[in-house]
N, C-alpha and C positions, 0 to 999 in steps of 0.2 A: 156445664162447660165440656165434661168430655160428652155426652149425647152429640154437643155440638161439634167436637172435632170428630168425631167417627166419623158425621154426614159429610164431613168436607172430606175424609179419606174416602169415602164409596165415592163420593163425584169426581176424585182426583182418578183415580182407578178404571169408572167409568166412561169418562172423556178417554184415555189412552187409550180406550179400545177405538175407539174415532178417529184416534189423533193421525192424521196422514201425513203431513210438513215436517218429520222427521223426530227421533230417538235420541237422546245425549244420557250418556253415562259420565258421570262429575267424580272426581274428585281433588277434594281440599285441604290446604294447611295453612294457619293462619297464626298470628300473635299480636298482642294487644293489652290493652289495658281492662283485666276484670275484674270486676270488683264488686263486694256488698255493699246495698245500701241501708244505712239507717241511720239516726240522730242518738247522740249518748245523753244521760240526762248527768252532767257531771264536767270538770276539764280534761278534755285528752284531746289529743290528735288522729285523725286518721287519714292513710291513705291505700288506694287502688294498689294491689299485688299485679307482676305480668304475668299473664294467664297464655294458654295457647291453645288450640282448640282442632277440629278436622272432619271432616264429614263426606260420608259421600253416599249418592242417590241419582237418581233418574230423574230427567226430563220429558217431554211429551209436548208437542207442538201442534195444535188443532189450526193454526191459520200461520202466516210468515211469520208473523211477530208475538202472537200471543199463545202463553201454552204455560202448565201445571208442573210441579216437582212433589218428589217425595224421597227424604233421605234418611239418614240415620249418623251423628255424629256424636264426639264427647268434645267437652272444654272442661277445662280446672278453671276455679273463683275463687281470689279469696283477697284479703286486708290484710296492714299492718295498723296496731290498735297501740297507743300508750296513755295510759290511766295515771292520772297525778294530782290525786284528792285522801283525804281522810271522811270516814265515814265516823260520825259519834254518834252515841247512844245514852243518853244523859238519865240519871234515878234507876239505875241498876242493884242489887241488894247481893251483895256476896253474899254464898249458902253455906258459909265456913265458919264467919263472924257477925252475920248479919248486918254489916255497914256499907252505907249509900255510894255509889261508885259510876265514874260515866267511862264506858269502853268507847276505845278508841283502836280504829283498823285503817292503817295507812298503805297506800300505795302510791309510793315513789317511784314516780317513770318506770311504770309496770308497765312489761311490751309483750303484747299478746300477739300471734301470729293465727289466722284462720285460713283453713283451706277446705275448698269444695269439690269434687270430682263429680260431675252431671252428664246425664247420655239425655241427648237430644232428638225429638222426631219432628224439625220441621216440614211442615206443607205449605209452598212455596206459590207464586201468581208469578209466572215472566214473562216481560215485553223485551225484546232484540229488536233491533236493528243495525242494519247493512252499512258503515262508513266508506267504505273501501274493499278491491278483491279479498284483500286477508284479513280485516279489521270488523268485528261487531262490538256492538255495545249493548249490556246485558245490564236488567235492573231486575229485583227478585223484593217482593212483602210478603213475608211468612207469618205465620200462626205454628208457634213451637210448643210441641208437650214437651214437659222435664223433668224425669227422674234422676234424682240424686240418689247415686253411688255411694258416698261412703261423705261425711263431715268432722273435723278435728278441728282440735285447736292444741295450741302449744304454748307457754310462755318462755320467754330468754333470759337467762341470769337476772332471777330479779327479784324481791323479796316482797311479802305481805308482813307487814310487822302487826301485831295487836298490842295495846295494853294498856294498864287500868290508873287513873286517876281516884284517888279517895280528899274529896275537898275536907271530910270535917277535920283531917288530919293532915290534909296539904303534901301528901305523900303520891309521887308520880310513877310509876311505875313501868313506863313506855322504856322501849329498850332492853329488858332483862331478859332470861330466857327462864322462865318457869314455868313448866305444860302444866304441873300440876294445878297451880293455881291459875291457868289462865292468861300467861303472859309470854309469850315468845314471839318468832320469827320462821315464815316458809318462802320455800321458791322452788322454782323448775315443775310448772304443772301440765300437764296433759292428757287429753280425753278426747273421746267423740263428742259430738252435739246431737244433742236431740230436735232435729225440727223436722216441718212436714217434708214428706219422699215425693209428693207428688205437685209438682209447680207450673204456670201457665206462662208464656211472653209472647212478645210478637221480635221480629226481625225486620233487618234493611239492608240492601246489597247491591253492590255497584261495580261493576267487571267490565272490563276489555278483555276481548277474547281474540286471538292473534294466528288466524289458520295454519298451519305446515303441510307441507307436499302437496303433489298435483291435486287430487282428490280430495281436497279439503276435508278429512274426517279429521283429523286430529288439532284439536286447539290447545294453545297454551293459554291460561287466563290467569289477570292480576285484574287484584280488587280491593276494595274498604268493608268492612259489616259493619253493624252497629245492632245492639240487640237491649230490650228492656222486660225483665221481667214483674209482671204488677199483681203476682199473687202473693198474697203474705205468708211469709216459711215460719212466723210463731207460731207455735204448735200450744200454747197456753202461754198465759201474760209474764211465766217466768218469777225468780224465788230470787234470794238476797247472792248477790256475787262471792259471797264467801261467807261458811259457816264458824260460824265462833268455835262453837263445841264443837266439832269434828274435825277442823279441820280445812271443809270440803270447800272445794272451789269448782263451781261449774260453768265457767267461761262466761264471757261479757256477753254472745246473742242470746245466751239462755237466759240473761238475766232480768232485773227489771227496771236495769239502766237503762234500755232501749225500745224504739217503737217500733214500727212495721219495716221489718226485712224484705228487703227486694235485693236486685242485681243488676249492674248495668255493663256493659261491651262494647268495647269499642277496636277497630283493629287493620292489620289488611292481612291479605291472604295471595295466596299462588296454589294453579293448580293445575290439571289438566283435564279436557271437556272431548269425549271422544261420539263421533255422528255414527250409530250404529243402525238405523236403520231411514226410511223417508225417501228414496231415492227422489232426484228432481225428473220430474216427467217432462218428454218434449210434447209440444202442443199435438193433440188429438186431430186429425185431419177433418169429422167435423166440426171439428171449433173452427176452422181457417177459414176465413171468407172469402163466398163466392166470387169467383168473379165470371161477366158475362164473356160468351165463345168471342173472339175477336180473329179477322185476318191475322194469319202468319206473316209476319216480312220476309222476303225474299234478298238474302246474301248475296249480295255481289261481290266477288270476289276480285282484286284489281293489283297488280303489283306495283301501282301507283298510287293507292291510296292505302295509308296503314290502317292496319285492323285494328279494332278494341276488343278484348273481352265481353262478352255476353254471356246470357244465361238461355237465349232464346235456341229453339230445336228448329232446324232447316224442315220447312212442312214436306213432306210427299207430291210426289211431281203432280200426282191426278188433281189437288188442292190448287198447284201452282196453275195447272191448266185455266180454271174456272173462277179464281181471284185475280186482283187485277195487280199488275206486278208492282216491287216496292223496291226501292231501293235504300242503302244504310247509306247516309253519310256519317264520314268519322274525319272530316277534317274541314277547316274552313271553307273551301269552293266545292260550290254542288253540283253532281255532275248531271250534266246538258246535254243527254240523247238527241239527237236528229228524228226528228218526227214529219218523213215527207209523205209516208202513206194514210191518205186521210180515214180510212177504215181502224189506225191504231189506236188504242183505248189511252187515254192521258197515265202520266208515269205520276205513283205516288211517292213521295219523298218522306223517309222515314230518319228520324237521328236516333244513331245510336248513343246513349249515354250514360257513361258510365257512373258506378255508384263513389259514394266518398265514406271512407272508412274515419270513424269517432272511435275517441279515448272511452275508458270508462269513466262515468259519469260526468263526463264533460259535453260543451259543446265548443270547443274553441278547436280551429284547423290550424294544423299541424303545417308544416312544409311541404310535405306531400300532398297531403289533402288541397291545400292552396292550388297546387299545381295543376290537380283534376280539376277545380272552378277554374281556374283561370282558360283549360280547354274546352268545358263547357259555356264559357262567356264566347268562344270565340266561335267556336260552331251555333251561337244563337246570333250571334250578329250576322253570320252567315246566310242564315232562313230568316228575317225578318216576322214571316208570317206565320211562326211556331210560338204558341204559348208553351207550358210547362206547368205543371205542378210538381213540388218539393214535398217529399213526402222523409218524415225524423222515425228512423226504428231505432229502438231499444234490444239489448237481456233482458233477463227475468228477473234480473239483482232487485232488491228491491219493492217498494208497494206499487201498486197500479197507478196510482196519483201522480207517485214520483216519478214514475217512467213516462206518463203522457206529456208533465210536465219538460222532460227531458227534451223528448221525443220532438218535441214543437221548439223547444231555442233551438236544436239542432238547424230544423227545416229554417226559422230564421234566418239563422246567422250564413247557411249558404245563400238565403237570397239578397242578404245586405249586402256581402260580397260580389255576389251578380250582379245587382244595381252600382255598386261603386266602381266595377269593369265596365259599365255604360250600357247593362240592359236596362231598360225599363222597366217598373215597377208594376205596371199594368199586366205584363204578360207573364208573369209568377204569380202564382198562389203554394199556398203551404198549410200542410196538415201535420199530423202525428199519428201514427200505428203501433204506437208504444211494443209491446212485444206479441201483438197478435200475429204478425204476419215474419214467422222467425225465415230466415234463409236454411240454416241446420238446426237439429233441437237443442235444445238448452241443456248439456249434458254434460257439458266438457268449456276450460275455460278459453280452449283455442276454437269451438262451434261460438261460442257467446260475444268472442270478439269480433267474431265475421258478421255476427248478428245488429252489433252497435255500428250503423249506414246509415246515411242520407240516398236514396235516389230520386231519381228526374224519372215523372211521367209525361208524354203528349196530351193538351188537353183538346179537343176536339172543336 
């Protein structure tokens, strides 16, 4: 087992040399119910002590959602135990008179307390995802090594009586206090436990992580653990819970009341998760798809027709010379040059169209956004002869699935509303560019929002 957990530390260690989706430094504090487990072979009670635990370690994220930990914490374990039996020992031979005797050791609601202090090194698997701008959700299965610090136990006012019945003389002797011969009463015991220092468990975790400030590096996170340890801490099958002749009492897991020691956790935690390194990169300009050279349109500029916002750059006159000219419409009636000289080349008509800005992770339009469809319904009813493509952009929030997925109800839902303003359905189509084709890079949460668009292309 440990050969086995080494090799998971060198691949923990060596993926983070890889890791490029970014760095988290953790830390934890938590409280719960921890407790030993075992079965007594005898009547008593037990239950789980609350225990509280803390930890803290590094993350490493080789893809959006998946990526490795390794930490280092402590938690306290321990039980409340009450024993309420008599142990006999029947045909015993006192060594003073030689006569036959059966000892008897009682334990009247004897209440033993245990505690464990363990330092922890789990190695962690985590999958994230994106809910919302400030919201993730963080799941973690670890494989935990366990050294145990230091084990005690204690009892609370309470007494171990012993003593002797002699039948051939029907004389009882339970109740007196005589060390000499064998007959009294003890209480208030305390010691270490001897069991194994070195233990194995697995782990379970479940967090919201809640972003703060612009730059999202700093998270606050709240969560559940659960943890089971399934190495057995008997360090040998254990001796009688209490000795006659001495005395001695060495606690109920040493004893041979009980089976196999384990430990289980259960609990929640707060903490905070800070982004130290990963930065998000904006897309590489060869990643950007080509697109083929096409005529520049040619602005006309009108103080009778209002302008819309563009992205397009006014071409160079020598360009304007040798293409054939365009005109922008920006408003329902298109305008009608007079063409009497028959050597003039035909006027191309070009719509300018504006883009509609999306919530994040949404695709439903807003009031604003309404209002851009509603002016591009009205400039298409105006050109008859103008198809369109709808094309849905994305951020980077997110998996690529999610976002294509995104990307395309966007494109829908403005072409439902173009069909429901009485274009036709024939003369829309609609794709998705999920976050290939960003407007700014993905850097900043005010580039990202400019990035989440619907535009209108001319289809040819």
């Amino acid at each position: 087992m440990k050969r086995v957990l080494l090799i998971l530390i060198i691949t923990a260690f060596a993926t983070a040399v890889n890791a490029q989706k970014g760095h988290y430094f953790h830390a934890n504090l938590g409280a719960g119910s921890h407790g030993l487990g075992y079965n007594i072979d005898c009547n008593s009670t037990k239950s789980s002590a609350v225990g509280f635990n803390g930890e803290l370690g590094w993350q490493w994220y080789f893809t959006n959602h998946f990526g490795v930990g390794l930490g280092a914490g402590f938690k306290n374990i321990g039980n409340h135990c009450t024993l309420d039996f008599t142990r006999r020992t029947d045909n015993l031979t006192d060594r003073d008179n030689g006569l036959t005797y059966t000892e008897s050791v009682v334990f009247n609601s004897f209440k033993e307390k245990q505690n464990e202090n363990v330092m922890d090194i789990p190695l962690t698997l985590y999958f994230q995802a994106t809910v919302s701008e400030r919201w993730r959700i963080l799941t973690g299965v670890s494989g935990i090594y366990s050294a145990v610090v230091s084990q005690k136990y204690k009892s609370n006012k309470c007494d171990i009586s012993v003593g002797k019945y002699f039948p051939d003389y029907d004389l009882d002797y339970s109740g007196l206090e005589d060390r000499e011969h064998g007959v009294y009463s003890v209480s208030d015991f305390s010691g270490d436990t001897k069991l194994k220092k070195s233990v194995y468990g697995a782990g379970l975790q479940l967090i919201a992580c809640y972003c703060i400030g612009e730059k999202r590096r700093v998270e606050l996170t709240f969560g559940i653990y659960g943890s089971y340890r399934f190495s057995d801490q008997r360090d040998c099958n254990g001796g009688n819970i209490f000795n006659v002749e001495n005395a001695e009492y060495i606690g109920i897991t040493q004893s041979n009341l009980v089976d196999k020691i384990s430990s289980t956790t259960i609990g929640g935690t707060v903490g905070v998760r800070f982004r130290v390194g990963g930065k998000e990169k904006p897309q590489p300009e060869d990643e950007q798809p080509i697109k083929p050279n096409e005529p520049e349109p040619l602005i006309v500029q009108n103080d009778d027709i209002p302008q819309q916002d563009t992205l397009r750059d006014i071409p160079p006159q020598d360009t304007l010379r040798e293409e054939p000219q365009q005109v922008v419409v920006t408003q329902t009636e298109e305008r009608n040059e007079p063409t009497n000289q028959p050597d003039e080349k035909p006027v191309e008509v070009v719509l300018d169209l504006p883009m509609v800005p999306m919530g994040f992770n949404s695709s439903a339009l807003d009031e604003a956004s309404m209002r851009i469809v509603a002016n591009v319904a009205e400039m298409l009813k105006a050109n008859p002869s103008k198809n369109i493509l709808i094309v849905g952009h994305t951020c980077n929030k997110g998996s690529l699935d999610v976002n294509k997925r995104i990307g395309l109800q966007r494109a829908e839902t403005v072409k439902n509303e173009l069909v429901r303003r009485g274009i036709s359905a024939e003369r829309l189509a609609t794709e998705t560019r999920w976050y290939s084709e960003p407007l700014l890079p993905n850097t900043s949460d005010a580039n990202r929002s400019k990035n989440r668009r619907v535009e209108f292309k001319e289809v040819k």
